[in-house]
PDB file as gemmi writes it, atoms N, CA and C in Angstrom:
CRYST1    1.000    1.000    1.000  90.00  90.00  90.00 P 1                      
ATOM      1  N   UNK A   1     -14.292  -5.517  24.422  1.00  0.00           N  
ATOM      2  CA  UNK A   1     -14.264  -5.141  23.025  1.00  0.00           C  
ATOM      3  C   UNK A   1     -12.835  -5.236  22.500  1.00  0.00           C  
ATOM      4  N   UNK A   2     -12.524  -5.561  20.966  1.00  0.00           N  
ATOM      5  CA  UNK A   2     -11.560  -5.505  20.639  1.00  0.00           C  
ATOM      6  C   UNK A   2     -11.140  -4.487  20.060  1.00  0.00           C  
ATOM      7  N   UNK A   3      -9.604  -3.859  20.665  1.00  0.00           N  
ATOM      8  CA  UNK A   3      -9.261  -2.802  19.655  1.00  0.00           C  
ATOM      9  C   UNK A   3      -9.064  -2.706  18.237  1.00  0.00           C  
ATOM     10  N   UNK A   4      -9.764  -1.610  17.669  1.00  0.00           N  
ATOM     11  CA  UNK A   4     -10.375  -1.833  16.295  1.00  0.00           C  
ATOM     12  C   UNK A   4     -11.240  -2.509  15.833  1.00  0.00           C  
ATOM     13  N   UNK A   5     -11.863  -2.407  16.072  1.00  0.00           N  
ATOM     14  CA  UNK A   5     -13.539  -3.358  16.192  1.00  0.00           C  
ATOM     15  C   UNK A   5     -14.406  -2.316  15.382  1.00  0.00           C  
ATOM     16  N   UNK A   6     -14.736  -2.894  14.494  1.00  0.00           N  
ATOM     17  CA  UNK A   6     -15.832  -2.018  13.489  1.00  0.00           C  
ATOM     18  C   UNK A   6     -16.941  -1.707  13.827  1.00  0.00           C  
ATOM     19  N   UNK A   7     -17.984  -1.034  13.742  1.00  0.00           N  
ATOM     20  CA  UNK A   7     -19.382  -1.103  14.923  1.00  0.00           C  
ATOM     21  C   UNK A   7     -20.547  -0.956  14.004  1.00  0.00           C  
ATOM     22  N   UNK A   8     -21.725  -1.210  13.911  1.00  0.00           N  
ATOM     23  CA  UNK A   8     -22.869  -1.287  13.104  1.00  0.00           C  
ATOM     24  C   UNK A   8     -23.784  -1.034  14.198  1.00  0.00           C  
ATOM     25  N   UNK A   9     -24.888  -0.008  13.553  1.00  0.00           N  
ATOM     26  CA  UNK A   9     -25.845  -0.017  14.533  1.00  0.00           C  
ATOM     27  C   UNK A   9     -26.761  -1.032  14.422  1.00  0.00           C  
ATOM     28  N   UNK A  10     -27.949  -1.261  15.177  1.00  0.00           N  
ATOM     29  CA  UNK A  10     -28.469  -2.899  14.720  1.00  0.00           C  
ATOM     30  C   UNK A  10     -29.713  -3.068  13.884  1.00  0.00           C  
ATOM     31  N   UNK A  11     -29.782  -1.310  13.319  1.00  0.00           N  
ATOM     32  CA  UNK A  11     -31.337  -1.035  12.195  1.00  0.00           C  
ATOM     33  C   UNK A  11     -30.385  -1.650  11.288  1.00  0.00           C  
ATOM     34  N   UNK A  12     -29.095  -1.029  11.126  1.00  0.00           N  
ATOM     35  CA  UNK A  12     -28.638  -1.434   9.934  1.00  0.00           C  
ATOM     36  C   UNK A  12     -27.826  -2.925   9.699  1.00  0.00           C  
ATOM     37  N   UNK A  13     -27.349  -3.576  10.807  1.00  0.00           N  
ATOM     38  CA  UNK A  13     -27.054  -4.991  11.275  1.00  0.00           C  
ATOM     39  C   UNK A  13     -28.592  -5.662  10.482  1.00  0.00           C  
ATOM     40  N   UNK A  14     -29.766  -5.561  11.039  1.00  0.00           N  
ATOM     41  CA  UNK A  14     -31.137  -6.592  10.634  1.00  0.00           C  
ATOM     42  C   UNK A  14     -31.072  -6.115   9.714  1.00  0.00           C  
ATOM     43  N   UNK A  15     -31.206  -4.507   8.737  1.00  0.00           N  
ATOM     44  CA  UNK A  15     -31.452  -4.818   7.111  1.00  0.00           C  
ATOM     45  C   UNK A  15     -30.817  -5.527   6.268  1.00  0.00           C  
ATOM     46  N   UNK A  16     -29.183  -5.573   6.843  1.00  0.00           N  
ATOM     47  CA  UNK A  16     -28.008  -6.418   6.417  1.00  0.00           C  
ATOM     48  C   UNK A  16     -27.163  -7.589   6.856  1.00  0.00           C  
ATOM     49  N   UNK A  17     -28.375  -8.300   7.382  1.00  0.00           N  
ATOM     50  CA  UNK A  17     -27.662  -9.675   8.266  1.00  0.00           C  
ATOM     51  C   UNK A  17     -26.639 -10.245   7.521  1.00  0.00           C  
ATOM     52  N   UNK A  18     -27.609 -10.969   6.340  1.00  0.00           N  
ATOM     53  CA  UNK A  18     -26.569 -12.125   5.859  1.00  0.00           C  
ATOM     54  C   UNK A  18     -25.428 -11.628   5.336  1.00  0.00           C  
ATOM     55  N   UNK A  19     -25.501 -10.325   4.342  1.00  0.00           N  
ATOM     56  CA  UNK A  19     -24.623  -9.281   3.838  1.00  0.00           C  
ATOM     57  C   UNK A  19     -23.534  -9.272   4.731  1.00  0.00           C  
ATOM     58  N   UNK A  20     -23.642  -8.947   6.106  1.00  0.00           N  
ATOM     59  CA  UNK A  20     -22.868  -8.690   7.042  1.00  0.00           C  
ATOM     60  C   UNK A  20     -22.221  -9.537   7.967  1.00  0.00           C  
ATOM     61  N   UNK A  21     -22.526 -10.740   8.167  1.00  0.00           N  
ATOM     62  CA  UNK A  21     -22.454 -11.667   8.772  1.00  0.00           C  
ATOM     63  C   UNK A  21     -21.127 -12.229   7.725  1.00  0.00           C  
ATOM     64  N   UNK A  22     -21.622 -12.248   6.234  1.00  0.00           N  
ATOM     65  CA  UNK A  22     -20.472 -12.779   5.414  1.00  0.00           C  
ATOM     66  C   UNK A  22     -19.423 -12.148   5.254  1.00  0.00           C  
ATOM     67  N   UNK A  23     -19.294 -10.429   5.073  1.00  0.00           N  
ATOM     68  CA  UNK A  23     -18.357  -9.955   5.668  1.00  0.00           C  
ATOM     69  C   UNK A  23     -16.871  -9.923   6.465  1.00  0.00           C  
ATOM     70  N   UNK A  24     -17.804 -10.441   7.786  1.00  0.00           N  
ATOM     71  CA  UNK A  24     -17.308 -11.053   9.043  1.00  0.00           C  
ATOM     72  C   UNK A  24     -16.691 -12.120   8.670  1.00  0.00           C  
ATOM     73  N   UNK A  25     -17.389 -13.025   8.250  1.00  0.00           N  
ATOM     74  CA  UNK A  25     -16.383 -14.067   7.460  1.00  0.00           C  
ATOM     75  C   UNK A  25     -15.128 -13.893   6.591  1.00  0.00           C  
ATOM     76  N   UNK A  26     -15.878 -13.584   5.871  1.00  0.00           N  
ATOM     77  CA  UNK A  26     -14.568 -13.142   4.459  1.00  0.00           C  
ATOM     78  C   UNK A  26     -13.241 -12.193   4.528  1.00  0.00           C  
ATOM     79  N   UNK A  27     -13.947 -11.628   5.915  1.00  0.00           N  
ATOM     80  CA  UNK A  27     -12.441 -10.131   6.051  1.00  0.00           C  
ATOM     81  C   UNK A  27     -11.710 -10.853   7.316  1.00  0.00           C  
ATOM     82  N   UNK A  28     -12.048 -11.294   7.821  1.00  0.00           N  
ATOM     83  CA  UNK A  28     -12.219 -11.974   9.715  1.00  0.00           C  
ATOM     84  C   UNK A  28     -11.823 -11.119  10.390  1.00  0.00           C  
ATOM     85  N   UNK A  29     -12.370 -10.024  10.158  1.00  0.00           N  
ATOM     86  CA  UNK A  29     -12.397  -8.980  11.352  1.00  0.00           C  
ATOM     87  C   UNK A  29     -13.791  -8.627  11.834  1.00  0.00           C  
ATOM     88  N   UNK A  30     -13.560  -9.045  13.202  1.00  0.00           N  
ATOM     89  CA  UNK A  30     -14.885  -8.864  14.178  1.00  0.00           C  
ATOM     90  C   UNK A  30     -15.756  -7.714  13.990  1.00  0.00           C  
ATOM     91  N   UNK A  31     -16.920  -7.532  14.220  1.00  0.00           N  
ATOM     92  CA  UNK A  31     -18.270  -6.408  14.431  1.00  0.00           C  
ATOM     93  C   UNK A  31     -18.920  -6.578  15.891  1.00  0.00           C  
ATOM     94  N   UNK A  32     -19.015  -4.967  15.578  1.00  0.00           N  
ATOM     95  CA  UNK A  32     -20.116  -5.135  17.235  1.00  0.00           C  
ATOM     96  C   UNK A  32     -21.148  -4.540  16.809  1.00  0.00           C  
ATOM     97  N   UNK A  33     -22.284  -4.859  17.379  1.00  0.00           N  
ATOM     98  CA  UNK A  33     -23.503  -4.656  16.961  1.00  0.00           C  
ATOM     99  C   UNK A  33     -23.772  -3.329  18.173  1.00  0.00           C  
ATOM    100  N   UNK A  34     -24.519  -2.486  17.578  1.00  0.00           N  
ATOM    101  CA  UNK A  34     -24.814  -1.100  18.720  1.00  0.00           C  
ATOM    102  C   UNK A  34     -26.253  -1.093  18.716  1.00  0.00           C  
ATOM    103  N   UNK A  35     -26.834  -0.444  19.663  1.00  0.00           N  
ATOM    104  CA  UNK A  35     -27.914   0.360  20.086  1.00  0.00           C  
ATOM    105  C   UNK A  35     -27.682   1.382  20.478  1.00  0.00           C  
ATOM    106  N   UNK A  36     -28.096   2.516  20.008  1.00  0.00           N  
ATOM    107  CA  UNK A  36     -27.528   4.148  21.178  1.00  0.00           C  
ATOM    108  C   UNK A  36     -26.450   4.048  21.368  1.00  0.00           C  
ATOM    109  N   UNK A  37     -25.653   3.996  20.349  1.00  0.00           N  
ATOM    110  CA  UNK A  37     -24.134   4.012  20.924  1.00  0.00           C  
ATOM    111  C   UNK A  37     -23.748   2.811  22.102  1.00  0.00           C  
ATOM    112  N   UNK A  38     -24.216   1.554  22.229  1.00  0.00           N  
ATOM    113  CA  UNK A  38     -23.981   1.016  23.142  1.00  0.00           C  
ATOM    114  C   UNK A  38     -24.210  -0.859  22.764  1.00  0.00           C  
ATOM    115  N   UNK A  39     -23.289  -1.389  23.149  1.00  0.00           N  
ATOM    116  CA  UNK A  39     -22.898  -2.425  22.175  1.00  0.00           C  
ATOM    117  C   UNK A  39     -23.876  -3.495  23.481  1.00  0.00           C  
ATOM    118  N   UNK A  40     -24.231  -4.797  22.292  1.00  0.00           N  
ATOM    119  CA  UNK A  40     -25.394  -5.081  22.584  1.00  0.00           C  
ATOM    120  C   UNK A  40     -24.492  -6.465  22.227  1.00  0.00           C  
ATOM    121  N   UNK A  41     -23.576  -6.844  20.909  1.00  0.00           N  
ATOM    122  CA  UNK A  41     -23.221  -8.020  20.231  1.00  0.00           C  
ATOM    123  C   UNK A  41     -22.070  -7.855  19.916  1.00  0.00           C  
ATOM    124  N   UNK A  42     -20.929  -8.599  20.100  1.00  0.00           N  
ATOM    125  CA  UNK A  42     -20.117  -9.186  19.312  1.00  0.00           C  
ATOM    126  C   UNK A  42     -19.972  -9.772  18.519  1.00  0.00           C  
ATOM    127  N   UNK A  43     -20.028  -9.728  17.163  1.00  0.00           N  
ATOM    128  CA  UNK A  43     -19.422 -11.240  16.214  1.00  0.00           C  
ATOM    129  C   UNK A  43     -18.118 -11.262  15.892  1.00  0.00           C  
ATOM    130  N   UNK A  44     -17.464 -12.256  15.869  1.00  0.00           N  
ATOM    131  CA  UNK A  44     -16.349 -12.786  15.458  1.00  0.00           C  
ATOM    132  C   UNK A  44     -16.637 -13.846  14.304  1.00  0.00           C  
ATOM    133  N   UNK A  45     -15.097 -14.058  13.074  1.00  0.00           N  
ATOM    134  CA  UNK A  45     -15.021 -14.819  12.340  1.00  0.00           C  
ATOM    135  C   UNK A  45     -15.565 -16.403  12.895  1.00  0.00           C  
ATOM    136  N   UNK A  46     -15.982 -17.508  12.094  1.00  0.00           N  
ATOM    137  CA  UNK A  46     -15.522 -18.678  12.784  1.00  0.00           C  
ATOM    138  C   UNK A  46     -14.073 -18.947  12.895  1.00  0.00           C  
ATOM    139  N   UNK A  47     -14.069 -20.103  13.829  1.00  0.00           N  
ATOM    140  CA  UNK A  47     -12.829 -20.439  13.864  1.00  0.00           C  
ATOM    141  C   UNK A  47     -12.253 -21.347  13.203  1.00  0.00           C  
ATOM    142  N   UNK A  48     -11.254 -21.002  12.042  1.00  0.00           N  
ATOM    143  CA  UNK A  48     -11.016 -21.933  10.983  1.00  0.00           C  
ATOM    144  C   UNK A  48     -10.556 -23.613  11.690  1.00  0.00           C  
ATOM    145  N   UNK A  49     -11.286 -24.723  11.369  1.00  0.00           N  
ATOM    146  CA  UNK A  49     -10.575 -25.787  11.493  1.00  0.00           C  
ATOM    147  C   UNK A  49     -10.429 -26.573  10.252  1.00  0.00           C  
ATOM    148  N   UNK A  50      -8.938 -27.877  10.762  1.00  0.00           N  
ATOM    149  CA  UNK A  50      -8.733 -28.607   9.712  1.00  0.00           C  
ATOM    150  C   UNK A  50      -9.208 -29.829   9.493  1.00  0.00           C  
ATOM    151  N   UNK A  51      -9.934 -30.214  10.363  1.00  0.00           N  
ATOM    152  CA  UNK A  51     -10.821 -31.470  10.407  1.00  0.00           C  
ATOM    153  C   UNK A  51     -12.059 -31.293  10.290  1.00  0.00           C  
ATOM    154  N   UNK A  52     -13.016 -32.173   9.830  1.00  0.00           N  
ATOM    155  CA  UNK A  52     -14.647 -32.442  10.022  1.00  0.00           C  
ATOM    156  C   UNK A  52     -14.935 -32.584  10.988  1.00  0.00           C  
ATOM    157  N   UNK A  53     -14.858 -33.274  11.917  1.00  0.00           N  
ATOM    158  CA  UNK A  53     -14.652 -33.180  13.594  1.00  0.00           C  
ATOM    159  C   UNK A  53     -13.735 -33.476  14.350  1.00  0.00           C  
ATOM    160  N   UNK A  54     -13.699 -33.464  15.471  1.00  0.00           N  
ATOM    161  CA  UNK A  54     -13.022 -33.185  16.538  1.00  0.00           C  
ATOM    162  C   UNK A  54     -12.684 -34.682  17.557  1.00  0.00           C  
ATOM    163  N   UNK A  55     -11.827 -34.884  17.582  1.00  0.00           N  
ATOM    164  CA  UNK A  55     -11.961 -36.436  17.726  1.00  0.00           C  
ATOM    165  C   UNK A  55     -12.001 -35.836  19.442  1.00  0.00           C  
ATOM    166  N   UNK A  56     -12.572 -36.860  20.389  1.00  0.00           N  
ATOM    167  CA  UNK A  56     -12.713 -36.537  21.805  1.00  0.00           C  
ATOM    168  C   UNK A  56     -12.000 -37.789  22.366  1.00  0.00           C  
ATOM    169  N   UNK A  57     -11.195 -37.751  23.736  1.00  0.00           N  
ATOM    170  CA  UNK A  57     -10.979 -39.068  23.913  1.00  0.00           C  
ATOM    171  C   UNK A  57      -9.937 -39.174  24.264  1.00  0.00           C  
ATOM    172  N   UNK A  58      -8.987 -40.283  24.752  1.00  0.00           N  
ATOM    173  CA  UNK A  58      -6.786 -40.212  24.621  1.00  0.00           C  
ATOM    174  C   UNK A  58      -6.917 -41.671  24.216  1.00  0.00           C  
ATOM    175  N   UNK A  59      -7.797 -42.660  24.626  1.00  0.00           N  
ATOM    176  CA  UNK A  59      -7.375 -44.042  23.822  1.00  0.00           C  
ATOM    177  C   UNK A  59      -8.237 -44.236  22.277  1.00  0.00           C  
ATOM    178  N   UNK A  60      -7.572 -44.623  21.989  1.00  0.00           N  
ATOM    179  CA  UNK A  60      -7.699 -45.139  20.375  1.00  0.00           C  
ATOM    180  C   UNK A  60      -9.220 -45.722  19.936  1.00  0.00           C  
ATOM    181  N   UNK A  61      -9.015 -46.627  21.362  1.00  0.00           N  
ATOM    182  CA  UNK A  61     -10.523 -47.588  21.009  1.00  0.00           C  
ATOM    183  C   UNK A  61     -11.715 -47.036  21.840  1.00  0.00           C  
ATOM    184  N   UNK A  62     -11.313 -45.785  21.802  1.00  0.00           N  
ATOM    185  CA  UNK A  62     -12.021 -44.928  22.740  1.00  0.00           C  
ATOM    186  C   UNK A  62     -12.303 -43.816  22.443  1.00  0.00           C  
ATOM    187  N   UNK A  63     -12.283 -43.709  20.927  1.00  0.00           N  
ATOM    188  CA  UNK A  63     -12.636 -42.205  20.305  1.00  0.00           C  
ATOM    189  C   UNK A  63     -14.090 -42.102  19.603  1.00  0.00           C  
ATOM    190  N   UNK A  64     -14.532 -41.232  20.241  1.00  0.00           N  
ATOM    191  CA  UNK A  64     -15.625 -40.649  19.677  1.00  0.00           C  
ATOM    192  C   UNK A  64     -15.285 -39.082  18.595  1.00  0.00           C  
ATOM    193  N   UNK A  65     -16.522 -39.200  18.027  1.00  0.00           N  
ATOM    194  CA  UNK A  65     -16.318 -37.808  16.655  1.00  0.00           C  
ATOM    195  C   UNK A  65     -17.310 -37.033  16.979  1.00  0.00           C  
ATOM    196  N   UNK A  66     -17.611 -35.932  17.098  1.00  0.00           N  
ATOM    197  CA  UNK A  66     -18.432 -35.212  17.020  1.00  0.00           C  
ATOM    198  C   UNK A  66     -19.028 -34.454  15.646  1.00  0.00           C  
ATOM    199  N   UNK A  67     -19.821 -33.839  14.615  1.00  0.00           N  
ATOM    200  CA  UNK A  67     -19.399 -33.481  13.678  1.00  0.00           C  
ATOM    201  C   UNK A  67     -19.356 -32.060  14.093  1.00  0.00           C  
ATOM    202  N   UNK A  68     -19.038 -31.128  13.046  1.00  0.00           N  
ATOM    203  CA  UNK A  68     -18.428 -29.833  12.775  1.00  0.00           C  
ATOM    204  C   UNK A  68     -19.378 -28.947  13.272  1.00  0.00           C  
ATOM    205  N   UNK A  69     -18.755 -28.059  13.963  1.00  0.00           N  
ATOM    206  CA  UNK A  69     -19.870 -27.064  14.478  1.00  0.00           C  
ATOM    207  C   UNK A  69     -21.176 -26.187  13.653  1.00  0.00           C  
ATOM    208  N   UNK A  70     -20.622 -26.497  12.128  1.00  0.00           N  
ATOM    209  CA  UNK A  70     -21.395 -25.991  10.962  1.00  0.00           C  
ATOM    210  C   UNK A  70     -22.711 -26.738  10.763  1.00  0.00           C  
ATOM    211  N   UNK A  71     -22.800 -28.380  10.539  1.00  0.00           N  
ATOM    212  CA  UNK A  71     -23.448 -29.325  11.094  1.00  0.00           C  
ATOM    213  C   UNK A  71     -24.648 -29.115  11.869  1.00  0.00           C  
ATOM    214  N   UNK A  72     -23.948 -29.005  13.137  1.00  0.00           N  
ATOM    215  CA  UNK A  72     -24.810 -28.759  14.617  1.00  0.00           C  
ATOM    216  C   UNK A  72     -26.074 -27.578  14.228  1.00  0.00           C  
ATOM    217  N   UNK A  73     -25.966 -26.726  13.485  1.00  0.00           N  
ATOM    218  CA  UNK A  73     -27.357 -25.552  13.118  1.00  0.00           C  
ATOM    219  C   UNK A  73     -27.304 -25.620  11.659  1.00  0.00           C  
ATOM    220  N   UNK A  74     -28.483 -26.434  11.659  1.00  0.00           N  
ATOM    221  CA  UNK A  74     -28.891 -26.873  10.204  1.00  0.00           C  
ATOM    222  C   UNK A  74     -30.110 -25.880  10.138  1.00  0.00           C  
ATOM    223  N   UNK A  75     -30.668 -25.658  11.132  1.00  0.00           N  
ATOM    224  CA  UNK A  75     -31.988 -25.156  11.095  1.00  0.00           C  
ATOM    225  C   UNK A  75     -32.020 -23.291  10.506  1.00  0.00           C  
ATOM    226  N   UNK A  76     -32.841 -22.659   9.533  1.00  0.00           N  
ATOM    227  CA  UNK A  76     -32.821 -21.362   9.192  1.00  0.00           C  
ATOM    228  C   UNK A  76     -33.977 -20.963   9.623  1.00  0.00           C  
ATOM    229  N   UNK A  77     -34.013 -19.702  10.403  1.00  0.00           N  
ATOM    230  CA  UNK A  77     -34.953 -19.063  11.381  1.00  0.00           C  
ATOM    231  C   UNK A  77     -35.184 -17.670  10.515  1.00  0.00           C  
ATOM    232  N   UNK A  78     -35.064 -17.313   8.919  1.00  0.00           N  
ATOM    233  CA  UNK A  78     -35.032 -16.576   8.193  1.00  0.00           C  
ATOM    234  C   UNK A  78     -36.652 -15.866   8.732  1.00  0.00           C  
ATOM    235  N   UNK A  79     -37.718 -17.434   8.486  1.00  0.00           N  
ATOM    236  CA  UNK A  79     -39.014 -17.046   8.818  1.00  0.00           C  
ATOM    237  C   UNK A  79     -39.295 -16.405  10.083  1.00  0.00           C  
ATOM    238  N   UNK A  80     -38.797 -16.228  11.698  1.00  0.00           N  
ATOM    239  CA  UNK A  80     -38.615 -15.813  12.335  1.00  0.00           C  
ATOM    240  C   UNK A  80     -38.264 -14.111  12.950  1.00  0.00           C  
ATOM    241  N   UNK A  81     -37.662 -13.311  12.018  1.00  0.00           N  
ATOM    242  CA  UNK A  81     -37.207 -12.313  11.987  1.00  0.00           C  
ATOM    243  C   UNK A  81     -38.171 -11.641  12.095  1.00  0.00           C  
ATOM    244  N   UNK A  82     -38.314 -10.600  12.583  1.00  0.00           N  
ATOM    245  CA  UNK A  82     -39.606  -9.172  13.021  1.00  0.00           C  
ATOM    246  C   UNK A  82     -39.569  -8.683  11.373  1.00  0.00           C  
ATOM    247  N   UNK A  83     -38.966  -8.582  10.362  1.00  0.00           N  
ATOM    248  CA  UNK A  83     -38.684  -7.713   9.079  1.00  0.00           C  
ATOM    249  C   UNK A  83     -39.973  -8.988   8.333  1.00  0.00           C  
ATOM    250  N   UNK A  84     -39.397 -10.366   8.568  1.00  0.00           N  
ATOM    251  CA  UNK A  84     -40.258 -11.170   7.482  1.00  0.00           C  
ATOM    252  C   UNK A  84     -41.540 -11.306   8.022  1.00  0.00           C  
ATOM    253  N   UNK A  85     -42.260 -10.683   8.721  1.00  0.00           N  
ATOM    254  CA  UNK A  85     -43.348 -10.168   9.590  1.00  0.00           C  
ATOM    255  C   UNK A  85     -44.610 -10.042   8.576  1.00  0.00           C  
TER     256      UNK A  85                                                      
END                                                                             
């Protein structure tokens, strides 16, 4: 855990995902998610980058791109949640 780490229990983490999740973003100070007093999750900010991707590789004619980790989870599992039940 990090010192000074804010803590949410996780009734109130699921009523306030996205709320909270953006938060996390916007302040970039980490949350831990609790149960019974007892931490279950970490979130952290992303990690700011300055490129679209990430070039992989050391020769020139030999670079591949990956795209942005934002990219990679396109998919929303909103419908999924025990609440949208």
């Amino acid at each position: 855990m990090v010192l000074g780490m804010n803590s949410v229990l996780i009734s109130e983490f699921k009523a306030k995902a996205i709320a909270t999740l953006k938060r996390v973003r916007d302040t970039g100070e980490p949350l831990q998610v609790t149960i019974r007093g007892r931490a279950v999750a970490e979130i952290f900010p992303p990690r700011q980058t300055q490129e679209e991707g990430v070039v992989l590789g050391g020769c020139a004619d030999l670079m591949v791109q990956r795209p942005a980790d934002a990219r990679l989870v396109l998919n929303d599992f909103a419908d999924e949640w025990e609440m949208n039940r």
